[in-house]
C-alpha positions in Angstrom: -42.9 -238.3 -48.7 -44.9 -241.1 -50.1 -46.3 -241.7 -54.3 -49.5 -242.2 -54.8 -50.9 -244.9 -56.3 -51.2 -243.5 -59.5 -47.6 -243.0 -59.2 -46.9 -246.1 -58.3 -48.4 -247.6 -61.0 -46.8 -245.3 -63.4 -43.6 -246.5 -62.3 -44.6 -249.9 -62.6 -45.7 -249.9 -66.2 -42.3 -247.3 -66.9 -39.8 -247.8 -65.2 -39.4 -244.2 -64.0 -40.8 -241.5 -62.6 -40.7 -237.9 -63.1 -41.5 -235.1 -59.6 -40.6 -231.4 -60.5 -40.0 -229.3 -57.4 -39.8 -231.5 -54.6 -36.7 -229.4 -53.3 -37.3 -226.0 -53.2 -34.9 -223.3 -54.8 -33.0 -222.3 -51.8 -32.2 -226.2 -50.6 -31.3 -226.8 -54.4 -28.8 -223.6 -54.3 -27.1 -224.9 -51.1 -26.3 -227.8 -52.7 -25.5 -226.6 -56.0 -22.7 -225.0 -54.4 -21.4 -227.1 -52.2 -20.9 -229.4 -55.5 -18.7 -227.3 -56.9 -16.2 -226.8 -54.1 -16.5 -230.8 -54.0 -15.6 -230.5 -57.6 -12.7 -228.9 -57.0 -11.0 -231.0 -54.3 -8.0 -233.6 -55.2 -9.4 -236.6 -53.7 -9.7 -240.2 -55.8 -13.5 -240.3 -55.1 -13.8 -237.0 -57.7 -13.4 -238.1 -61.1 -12.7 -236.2 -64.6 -13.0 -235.8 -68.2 -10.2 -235.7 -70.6 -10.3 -232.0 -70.5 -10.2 -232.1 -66.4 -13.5 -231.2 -66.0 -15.3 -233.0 -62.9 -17.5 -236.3 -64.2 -18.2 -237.3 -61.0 -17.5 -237.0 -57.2 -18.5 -240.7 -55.7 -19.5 -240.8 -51.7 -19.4 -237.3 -51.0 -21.5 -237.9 -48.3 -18.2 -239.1 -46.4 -16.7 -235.6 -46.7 -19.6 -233.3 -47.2 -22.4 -232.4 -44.1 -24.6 -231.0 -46.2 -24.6 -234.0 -48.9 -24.4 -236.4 -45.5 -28.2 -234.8 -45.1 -29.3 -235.8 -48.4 -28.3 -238.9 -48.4 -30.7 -239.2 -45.4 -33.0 -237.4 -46.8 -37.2 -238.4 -46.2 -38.1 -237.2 -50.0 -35.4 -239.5 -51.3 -35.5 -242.3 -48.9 -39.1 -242.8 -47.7 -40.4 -243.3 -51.5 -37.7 -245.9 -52.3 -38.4 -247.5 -49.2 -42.6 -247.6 -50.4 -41.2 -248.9 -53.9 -39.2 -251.5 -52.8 -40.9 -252.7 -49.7 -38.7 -252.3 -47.0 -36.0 -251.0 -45.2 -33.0 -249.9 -47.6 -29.2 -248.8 -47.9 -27.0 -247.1 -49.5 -25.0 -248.6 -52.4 -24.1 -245.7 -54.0 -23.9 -241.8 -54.3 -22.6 -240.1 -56.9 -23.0 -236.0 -57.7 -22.7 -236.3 -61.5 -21.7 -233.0 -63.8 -22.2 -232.3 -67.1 -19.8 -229.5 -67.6 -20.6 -226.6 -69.8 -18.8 -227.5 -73.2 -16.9 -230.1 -71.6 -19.6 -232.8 -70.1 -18.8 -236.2 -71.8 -21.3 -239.0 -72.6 -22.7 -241.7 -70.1 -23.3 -244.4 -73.1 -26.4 -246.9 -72.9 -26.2 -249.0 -69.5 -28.4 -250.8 -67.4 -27.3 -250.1 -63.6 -28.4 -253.4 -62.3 -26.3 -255.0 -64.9 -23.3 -253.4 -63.7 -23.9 -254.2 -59.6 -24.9 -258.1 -60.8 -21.5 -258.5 -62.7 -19.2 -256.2 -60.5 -20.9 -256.5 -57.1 -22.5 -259.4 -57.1 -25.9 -257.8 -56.1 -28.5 -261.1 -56.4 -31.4 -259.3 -57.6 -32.8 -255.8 -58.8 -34.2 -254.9 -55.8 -32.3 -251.5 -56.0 -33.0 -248.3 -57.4 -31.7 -245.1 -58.2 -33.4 -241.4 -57.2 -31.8 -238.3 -58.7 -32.0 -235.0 -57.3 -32.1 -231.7 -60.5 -29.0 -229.5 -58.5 -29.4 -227.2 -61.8 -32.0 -226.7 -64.3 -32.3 -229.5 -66.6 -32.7 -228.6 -70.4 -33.2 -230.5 -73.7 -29.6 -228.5 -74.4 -27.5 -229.8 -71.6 -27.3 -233.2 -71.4 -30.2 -234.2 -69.8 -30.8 -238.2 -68.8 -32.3 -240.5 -71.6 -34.4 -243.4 -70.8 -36.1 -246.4 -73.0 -39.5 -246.6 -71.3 -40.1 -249.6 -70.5 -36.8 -251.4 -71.0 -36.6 -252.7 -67.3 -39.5 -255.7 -68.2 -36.9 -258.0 -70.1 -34.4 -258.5 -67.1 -30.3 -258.0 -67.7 -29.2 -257.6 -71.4 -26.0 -258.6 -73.0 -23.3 -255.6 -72.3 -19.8 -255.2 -73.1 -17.2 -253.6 -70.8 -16.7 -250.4 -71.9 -13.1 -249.4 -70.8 -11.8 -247.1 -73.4 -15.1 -244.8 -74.7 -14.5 -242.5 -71.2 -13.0 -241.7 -67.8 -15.3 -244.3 -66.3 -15.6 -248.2 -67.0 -19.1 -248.8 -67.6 -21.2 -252.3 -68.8 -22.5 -251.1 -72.2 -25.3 -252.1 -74.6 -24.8 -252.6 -78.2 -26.7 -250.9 -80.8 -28.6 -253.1 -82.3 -30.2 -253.8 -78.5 -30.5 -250.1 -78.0 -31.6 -249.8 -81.8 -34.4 -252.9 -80.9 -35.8 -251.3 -77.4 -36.0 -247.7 -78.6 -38.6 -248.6 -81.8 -40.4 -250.4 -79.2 -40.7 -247.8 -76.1 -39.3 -244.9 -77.8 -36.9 -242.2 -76.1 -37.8 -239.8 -73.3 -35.8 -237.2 -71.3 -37.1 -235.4 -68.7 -36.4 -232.4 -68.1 -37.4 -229.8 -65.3 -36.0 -227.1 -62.8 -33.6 -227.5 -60.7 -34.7 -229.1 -57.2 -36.5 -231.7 -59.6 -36.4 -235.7 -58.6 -36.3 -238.5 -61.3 -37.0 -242.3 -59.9 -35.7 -244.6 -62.2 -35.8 -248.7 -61.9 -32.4 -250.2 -61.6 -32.7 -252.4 -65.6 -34.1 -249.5 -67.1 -31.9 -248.5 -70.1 -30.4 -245.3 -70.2 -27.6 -242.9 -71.4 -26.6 -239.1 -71.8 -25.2 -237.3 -74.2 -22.4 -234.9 -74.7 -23.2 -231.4 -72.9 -21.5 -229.1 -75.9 -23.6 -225.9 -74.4 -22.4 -222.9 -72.4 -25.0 -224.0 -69.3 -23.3 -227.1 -67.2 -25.9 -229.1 -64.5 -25.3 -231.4 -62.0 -27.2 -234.4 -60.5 -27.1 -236.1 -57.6 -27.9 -239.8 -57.9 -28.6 -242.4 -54.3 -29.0 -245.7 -55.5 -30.6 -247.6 -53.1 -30.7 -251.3 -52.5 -33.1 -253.4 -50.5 -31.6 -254.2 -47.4 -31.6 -258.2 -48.1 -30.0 -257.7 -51.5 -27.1 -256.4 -50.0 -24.1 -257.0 -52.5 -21.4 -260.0 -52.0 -18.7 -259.2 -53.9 -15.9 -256.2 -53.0 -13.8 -256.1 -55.9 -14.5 -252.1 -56.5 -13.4 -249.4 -54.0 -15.8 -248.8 -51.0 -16.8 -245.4 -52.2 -18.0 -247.2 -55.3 -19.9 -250.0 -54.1 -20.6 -249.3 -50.3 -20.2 -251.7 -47.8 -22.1 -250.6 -44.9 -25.3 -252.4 -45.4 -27.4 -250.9 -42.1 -30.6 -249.5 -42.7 -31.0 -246.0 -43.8 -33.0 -243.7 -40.5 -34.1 -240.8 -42.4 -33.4 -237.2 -40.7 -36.4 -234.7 -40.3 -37.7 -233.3 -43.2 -35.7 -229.7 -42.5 -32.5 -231.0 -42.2 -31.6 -229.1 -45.5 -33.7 -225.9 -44.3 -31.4 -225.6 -41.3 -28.3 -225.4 -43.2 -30.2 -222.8 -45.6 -31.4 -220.5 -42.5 -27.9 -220.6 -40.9 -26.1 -219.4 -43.9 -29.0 -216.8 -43.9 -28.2 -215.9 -40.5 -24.1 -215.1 -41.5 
């Protein structure tokens, strides 16, 4: 799958990029449960809230086939690959959930800024493309972005042990205050088997998810196969260390999986 121009230049001028239904309903479904038995395993790559809820499952394509796929995946890989102008691997994978009631914040971060201090990744070429596993509402906690925000490079941040579960590189609010009068606030939102492209210094956050509908999103951030990252302080399911270039499977690798449980 490859943008168009327009699309291209969309991304350019945003930061991000918006594609409803690129996944169709059965592939999304598939996958949709397949997070929640990941979820529910005791392994140190799956993460929680305070309340025990999951947060996050990091490199489940290590002990999941049918997340292995997607991580190999031509409608994720080939338009990173277009964007950043060459080959790429994977530097990250994370299924992210925002738990009915329970799904805490992700406060405002830059990725890039995190892989620069923690990874020493030397530039942003590296992005992230997130795949809707549920329908995505103005209600549910839905991803936030400052269009726009990736133009001024890496912002101060502050290391944000304490706020939740998850250390994260944090803006403060005056910066956040600054970039949203200039670009505003967007979230997308969209059904489920949705992608979002987003550049690597664009700003973002998520709120609290205090509704009775959870979703989950799975996020490959992908890195330029020359920018590979120097630095292995964090665990190799965080900040991967196989730096080979991704092969994409065919296009039905997901169907296959959807037509054999069919065929049970």
């Amino acid at each position: 799958m490859l943008l168009t121009e327009a699309q291209r230049t969309e991304f350019d001028r945003d930061g991000y990029l918006f594609l409803p239904d690129v996944f169709s309903a059965a592939e999304a479904a598939l996958l949709r449960a397949e997070a929640q038995r990941v979820f529910a395993l005791e392994r140190e790559e799956v993460w929680r809230e305070s309340s025990g809820a999951a947060r996050t499952a990091f490199a489940a394509q290590t002990y999941s086939e049918p997340f292995r796929r997607l991580g190999l995946h031509p409608r994720l890989v080939e338009p990173v690959m277009q964007l950043l102008d060459g080959p790429v691997y994977l530097h990250q994978y994370k299924v992210n959930a925002k738990a009915a009631f329970d799904g805490d914040v992700w406060q405002w971060h830059q990725d890039y800024g995190t892989w620069a201090r923690d990874d020493d990744m030397p530039e942003p070429r590296a992005m992230n493309i997130a795949l809707f596993l549920d329908d995505v509402t103005a209600v549910n906690g839905p991803l936030m972005f400052i269009p726009r925000s990736h133009r001024q490079g890496v912002y101060e941040a502050g290391h944000d042990l304490e706020t939740t579960s998850y250390p994260l590189w944090t803006l403060d609010r005056a910066t956040v205050t600054r970039l949203a009068e200039e670009g505003g606030i967007v979230a997308p939102t969209g059904p489920a088997g949705s992608l979002l492209m987003f550049h690597c210094n664009l700003v973002h956050a998520s709120p609290p998810n205090i509704s009775p509908w959870g979703r989950t999103i799975v996020y490959l951030s992908l890195c330029h196969v020359d920018n590979h990252i120097r630095r292995f302080k964090r665990p190799e399911w965080v900040a991967h260390r196989d730096f080979a270039p991704i092969q994409p499977l065919p296009d039905d690798c997901l169907a296959e999986l959807v037509a054999g449980q069919a065929a049970e």
